[in-house]
ZADO-994979 format. One line per 4 residues: number of its first residue (from 0); for each residue x, y, z of C-alpha. Coordinates in pm, 1 decimal. Example, Ala and Ser with C-alpha at 12.3 -4.5 7.8 and 13.67 -1.06 7.14 Angstrom:
0	1230.0 -450.0 780.0; 1367.0 -106.0 714.0
//
This chain:
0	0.0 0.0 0.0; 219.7 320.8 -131.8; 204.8 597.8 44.9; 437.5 980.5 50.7
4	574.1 1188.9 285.5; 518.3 1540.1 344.5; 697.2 1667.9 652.0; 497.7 1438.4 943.9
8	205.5 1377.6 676.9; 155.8 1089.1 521.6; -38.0 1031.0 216.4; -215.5 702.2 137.9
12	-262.2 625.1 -291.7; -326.0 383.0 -491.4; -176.2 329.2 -817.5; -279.5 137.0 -1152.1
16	-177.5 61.9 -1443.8; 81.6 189.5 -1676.3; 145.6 468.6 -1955.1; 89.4 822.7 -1911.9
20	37.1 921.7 -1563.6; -342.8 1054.5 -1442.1; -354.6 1163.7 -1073.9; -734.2 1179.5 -950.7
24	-823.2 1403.5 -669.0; -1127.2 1341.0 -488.3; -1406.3 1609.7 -350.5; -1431.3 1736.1 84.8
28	-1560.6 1473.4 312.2; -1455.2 1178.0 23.1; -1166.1 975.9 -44.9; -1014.4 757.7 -364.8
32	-1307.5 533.0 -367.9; -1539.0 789.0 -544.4; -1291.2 722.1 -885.2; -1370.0 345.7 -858.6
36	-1591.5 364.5 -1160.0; -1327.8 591.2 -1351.7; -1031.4 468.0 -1262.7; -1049.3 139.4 -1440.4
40	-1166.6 289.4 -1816.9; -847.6 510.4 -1738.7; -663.4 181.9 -1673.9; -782.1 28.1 -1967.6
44	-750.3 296.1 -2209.1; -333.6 242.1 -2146.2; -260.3 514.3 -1828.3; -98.0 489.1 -1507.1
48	-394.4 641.0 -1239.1; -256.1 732.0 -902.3; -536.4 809.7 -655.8; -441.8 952.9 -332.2
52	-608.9 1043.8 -22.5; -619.1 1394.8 52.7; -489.8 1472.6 419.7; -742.2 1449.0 649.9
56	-956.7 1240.5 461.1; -931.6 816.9 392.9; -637.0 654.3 489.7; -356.1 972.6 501.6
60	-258.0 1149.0 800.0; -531.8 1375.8 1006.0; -305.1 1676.0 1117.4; -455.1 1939.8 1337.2
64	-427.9 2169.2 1117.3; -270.4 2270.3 765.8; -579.1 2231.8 517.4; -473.0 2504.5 315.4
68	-476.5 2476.2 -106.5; -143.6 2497.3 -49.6; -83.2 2234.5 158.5; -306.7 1992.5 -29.3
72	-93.7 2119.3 -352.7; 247.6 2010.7 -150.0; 116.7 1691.3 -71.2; 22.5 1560.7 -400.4
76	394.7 1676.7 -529.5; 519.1 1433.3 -275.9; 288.6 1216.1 -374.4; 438.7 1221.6 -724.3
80	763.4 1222.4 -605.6; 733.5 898.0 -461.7; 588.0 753.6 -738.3; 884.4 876.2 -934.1
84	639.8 1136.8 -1190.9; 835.1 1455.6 -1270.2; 472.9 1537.1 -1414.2; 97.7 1395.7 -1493.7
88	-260.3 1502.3 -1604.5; -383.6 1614.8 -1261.0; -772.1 1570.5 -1231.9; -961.4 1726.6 -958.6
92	-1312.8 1662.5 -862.0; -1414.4 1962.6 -653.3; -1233.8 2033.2 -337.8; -989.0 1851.4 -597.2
96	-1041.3 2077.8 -851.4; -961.1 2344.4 -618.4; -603.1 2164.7 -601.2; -528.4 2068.7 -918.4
100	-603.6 2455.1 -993.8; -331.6 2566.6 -687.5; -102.8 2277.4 -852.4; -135.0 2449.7 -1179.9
104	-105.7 2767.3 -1059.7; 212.2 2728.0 -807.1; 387.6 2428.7 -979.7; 278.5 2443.2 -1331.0
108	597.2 2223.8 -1425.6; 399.3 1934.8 -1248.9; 73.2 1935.3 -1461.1; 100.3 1818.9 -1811.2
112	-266.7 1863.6 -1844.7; -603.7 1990.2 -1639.0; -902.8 1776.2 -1591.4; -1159.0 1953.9 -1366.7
116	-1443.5 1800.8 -1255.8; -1750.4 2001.9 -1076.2; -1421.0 2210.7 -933.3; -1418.8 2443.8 -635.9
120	-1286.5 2729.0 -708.6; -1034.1 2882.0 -439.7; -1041.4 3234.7 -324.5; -1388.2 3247.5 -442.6
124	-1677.1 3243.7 -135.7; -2028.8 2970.9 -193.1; -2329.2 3042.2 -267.3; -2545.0 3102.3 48.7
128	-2727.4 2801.8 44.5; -2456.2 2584.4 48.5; -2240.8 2832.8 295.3; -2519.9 2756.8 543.0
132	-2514.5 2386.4 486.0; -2154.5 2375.2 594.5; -2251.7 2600.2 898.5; -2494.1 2342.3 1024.6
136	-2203.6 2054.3 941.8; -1962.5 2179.0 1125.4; -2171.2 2253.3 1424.5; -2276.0 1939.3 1402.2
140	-1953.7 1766.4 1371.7; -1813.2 1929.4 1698.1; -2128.6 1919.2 1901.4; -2245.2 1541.6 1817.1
144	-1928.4 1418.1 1598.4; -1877.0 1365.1 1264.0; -2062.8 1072.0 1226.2; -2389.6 1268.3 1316.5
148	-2300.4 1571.2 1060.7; -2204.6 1321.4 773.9; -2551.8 1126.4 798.5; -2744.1 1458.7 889.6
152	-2651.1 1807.3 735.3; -2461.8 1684.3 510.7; -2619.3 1370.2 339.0; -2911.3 1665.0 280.2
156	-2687.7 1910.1 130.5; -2853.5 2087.6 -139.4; -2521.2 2009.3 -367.4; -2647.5 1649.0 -316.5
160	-3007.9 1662.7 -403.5; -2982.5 1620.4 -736.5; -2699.3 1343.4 -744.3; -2864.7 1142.4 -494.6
164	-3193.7 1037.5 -724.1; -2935.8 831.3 -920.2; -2980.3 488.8 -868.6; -2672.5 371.3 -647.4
168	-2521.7 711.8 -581.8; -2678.3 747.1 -265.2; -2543.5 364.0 -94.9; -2188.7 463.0 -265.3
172	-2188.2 789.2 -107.1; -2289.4 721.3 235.4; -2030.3 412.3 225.8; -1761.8 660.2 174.7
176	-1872.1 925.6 439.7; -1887.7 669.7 679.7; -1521.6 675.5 702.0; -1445.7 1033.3 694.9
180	-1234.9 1147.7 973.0; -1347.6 1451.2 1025.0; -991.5 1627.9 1096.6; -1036.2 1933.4 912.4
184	-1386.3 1999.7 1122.6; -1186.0 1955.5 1435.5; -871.8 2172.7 1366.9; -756.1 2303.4 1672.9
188	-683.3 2703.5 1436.8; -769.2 2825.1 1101.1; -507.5 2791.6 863.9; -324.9 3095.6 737.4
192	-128.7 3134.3 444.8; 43.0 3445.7 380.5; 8.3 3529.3 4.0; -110.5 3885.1 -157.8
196	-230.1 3692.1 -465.6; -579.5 3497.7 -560.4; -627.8 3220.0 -773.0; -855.7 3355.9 -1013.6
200	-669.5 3595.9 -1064.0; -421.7 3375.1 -1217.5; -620.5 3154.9 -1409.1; -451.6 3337.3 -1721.0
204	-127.4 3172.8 -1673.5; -243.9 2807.3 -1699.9; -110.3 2689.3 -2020.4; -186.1 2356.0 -2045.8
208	-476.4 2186.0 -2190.5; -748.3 2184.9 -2024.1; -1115.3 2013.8 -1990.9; -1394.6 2122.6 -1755.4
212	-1678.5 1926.7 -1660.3; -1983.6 2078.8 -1501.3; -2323.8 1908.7 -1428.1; -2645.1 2018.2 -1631.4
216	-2819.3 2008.3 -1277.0; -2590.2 2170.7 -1093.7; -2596.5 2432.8 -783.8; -2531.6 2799.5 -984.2
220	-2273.5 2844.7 -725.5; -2091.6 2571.7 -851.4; -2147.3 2636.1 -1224.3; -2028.1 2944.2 -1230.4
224	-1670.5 2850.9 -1067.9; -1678.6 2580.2 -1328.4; -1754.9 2843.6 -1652.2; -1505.6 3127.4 -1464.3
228	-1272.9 2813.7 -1445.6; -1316.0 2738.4 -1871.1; -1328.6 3112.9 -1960.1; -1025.6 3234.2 -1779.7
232	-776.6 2932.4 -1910.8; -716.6 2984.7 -2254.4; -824.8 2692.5 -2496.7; -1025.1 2519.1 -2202.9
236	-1319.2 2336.0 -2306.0; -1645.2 2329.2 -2103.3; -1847.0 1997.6 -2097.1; -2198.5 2004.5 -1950.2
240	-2297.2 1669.2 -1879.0; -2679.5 1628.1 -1902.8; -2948.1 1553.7 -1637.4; -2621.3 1537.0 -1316.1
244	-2557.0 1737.3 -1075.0; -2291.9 1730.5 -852.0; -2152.4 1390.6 -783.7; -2019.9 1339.1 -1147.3
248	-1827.4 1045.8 -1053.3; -2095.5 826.0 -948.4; -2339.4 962.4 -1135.8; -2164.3 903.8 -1503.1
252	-1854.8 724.4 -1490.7; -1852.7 610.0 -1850.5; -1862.0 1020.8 -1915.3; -1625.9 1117.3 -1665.2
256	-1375.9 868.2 -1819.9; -1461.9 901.5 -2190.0; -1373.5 1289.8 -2172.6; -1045.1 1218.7 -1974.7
260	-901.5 955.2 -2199.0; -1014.3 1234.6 -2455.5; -875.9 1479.0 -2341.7; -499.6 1322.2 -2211.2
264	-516.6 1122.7 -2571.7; -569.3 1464.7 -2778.5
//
């Protein structure tokens, strides 16, 4: 069972395959298991798919703090590092996209290409709707644990709704949650990264190819860091994938995969 070092973190993956390198990064609250129905088309289709666990979440390392985009962004370097990758097609499904963006941005020598699924976009604030769902998760995580905020706040988030009609997505997701850690709910401070830039802002510099995937049924929140995402990287093409939401992973695999291989093969 691989897994990298980052100063006293350490980060579980998995790795398949061989070729090309793909490194899948999975949403807040997940872990690698939400790419089980990608992961193997990728595997097929001739790549090499690493797919860690963020910090904090699955099998890695539950610091007390240190959540930042940056630290995420430093982890999955080590993370290539040890599995000997100067560079791959980084993939991010949201909190992941919100990486793979801070990857691009701060180590663009490390990302060959951009895959962004239903990304988060960082330095950009939620919708309200969804702000006040994570309100009532986090109270609920450190005033009845995380076990209690996972099967009640947040299994009813409104950027679930949708995704959760799908036949299957809703036993798959609550399979995962159940082993969320919680660590980044129970951080003993906020993390604070000294920087006088945004990432928006530097959208414009990503060079490399790029593919963004956004659901038809998606929260507008969420949409619009997905079209900011396609309109400020030049060349990047915007997929809509019909009648999903959120949870593009689970919801349509074969799509999800189809426009990778696409996209890493072009």
């Amino acid at each position: 069972m691989p897994e990298a070092v980052n100063g006293d973190v350490r980060i579980h993956y998995e790795d398949e395959g061989s070729g090309p390198a793909v490194l899948l990064l999975h949403g807040h609250t997940l872990d690698h298991r939400v790419w089980d129905e990608v992961a193997p088309a990728l595997v097929e289709a001739g790549f090499r798919v690493l797919r860690p666990d963020l910090r904090g979440h699955g099998k890695s390392t539950m610091p007390p703090s240190g959540y930042h985009w940056s630290h995420h962004a430093a982890d999955m370097a080590a993370v290539m590092d040890a599995a000997g990758l100067g560079s791959a097609t980084v993939v991010g499904f949201s909190l992941g996209g919100g990486v793979a963006l801070e990857m691009a941005v701060t180590m663009p020598e490390r990302v060959e290409r951009l895959g962004l699924v239903a990304p988060v976009m960082p330095d950009r604030p939620f919708e309200p709707a969804f702000m006040e769902n994570l309100k009532a998760v986090a109270k609920v995580a450190r005033t009845e644990g995380i076990r209690a905020a996972m099967e009640g706040p947040w299994a009813s988030s409104p950027l679930f709704a949708h995704s959760l009609a799908k036949p299957g997505v809703r036993e798959k997701l609550a399979a995962i949650l159940r082993d969320f850690p919680g660590a980044d709910y129970l951080a003993t401070e906020r993390d604070r990264v000294a920087r006088d830039w945004k990432v928006p802002d530097r959208l414009g510099e990503i060079a490399v190819p790029t593919v963004v995937l956004v659901g038809e049924k998606e929260m507008p929140g969420f949409r619009d860091f997905a079209r900011e995402a396609a309109e400020g990287i030049s060349g990047a093409r915007l997929v809509e994938v019909p009648d999903c939401a959120h949870l593009l992973p689970l919801e349509a695999p074969e799509t999800v995969a189809r426009e990778l291989v696409e996209e890493v093969r072009a």
